[in-house]
C-alpha positions, -999 to +999 in steps of 0.1 A: +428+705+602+427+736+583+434+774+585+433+801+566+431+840+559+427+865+531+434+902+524+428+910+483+427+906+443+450+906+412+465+885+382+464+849+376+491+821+377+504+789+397+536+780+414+541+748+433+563+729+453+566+696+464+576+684+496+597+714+511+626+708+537+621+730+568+647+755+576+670+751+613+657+775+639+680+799+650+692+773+676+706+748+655+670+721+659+669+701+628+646+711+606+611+692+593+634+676+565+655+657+586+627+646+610+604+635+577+631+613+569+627+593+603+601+569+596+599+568+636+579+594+656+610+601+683+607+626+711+640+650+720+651+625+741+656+595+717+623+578+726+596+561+705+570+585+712+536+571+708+502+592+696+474+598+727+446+570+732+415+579+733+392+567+763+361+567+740+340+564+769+311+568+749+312+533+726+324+514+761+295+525+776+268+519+750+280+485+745+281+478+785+245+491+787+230+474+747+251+440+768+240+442+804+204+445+789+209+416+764+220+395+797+192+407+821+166+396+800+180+365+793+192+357+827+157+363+842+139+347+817+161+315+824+157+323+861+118+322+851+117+291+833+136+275+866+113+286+887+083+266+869+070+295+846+068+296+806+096+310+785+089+349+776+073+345+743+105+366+726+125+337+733+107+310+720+101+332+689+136+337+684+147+299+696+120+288+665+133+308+641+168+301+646+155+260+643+135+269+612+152+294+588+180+285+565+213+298+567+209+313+531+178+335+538+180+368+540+173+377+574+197+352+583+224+368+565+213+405+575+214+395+608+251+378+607+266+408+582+251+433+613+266+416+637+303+412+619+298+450+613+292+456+650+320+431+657+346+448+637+338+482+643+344+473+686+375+456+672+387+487+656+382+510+687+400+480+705+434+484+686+436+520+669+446+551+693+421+578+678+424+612+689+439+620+654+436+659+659+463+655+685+498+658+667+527+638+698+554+668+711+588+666+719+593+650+754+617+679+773+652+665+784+675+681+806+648+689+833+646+667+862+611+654+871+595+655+834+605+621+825+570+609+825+557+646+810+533+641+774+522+670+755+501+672+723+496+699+700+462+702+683+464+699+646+438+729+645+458+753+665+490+743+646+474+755+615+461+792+630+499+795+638+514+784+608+487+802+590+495+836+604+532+831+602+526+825+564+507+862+565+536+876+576+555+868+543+553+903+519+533+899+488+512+873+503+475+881+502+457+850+513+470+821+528+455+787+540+471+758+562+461+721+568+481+702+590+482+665+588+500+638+611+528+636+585+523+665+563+518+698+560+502+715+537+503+751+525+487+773+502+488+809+494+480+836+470+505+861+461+492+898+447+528+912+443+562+903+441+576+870+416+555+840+425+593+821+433+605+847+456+573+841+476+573+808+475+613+805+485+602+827+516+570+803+526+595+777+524+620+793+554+591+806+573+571+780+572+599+755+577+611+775+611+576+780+622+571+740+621+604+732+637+594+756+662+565+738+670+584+711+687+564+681+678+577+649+682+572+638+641+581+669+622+559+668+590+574+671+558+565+708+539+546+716+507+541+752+496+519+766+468+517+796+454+496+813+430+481+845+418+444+855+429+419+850+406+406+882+381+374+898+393 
């Protein structure tokens, strides 16, 4: 997710960064350099803590319904056939095909690479979380009664506040944020002052501004800088 902002022109350079190391906030909470280097997403009170499912009621219920219909019809056309009455006409079309085809035609193989498509795709919503645009917090500690309390930031919101933070540094003109799960990314454009003193203060604003974000991972920092383009 993305944000950014703009106020107006001058000049033309570049000045980058890599991977910045967030700045401590004011009281003492590590920074985004010593939580990047924690392969493990860990909440404040030393637990794993693990990113937000998503209930994607949607794809459950589309395969319920595109299933329960598959099993109707061919539970009442057995229940037919049972009962003394011809085979729906669908069924023995589909039963003689099945007989008569080969395994290398190319409905055949339409048909199965459909199928292992459908297959892998439920098999994927099975075992992967979703709801990327929500970034794990810090669990709080100390309070009595929010053991079991989850928050989650949304990556969107993160980057209007880191954004505007980053508008707040002087001599930056523009300025635009995406957040990821593990990184952040910012770039800005500069219309006075040197290109590294801006940068130098991205870098401590930005660095506070994530740490104060209290998420659970704290992304690792890249700041850009460069001159506006000449009219």
């Amino acid at each position: 997710m993305s944000a950014n902002t703009s106020r107006q022109p001058t000049g033309d350079s570049d000045l980058s960064s890599g991977p910045g190391q967030a700045a401590p906030s004011a009281d003492g909470t590590p920074g985004a350099a010593e939580g990047a280097t924690n392969p493990k997403v860990v909440d404040g009170s030393g637990r794993s803590a693990p990113r937000f499912w998503s209930s994607r009621r949607i794809p459950a219920a589309l395969a319920a319904l595109l299933s329960a219909a598959a099993v109707g019809f061919l539970l009442y056309d057995v229940v037919a056939v049972r009962a003394g009455r011809n085979a729906m006409r669908w069924r023995r079309r589909l039963a003689e095909e099945l007989a008569t085809r080969p395994l290398d035609d190319v409905w055949m193989i339409v048909g199965a690479a459909v199928a292992m498509a459908l297959g892998l795709w439920l098999f994927l919503l099975a075992v992967t979380p979703g709801l990327r645009r929500l970034l794990p917090m810090r669990r709080p500690t100390g309070i009595p009664g929010t053991e079991d309390v989850r928050a989650g930031l949304d990556r969107r919101a993160a980057a209007l506040v880191l954004r505007d933070r980053a508008m707040q540094v002087p001599g930056v003109q523009s300025a635009q944020v995406d957040v990821g799960r593990r990184k952040v990314k910012a770039r800005a454009r500069a219309h006075f002052r040197d290109l590294e003193e801006v940068r130098g203060d991205l870098d401590a604003e930005l660095g506070e501004a994530v740490t104060s974000l209290g998420l659970a991972r704290q992304p690792t920092l890249a700041v850009r800088v460069r001159r506006p383009k000449k009219g």
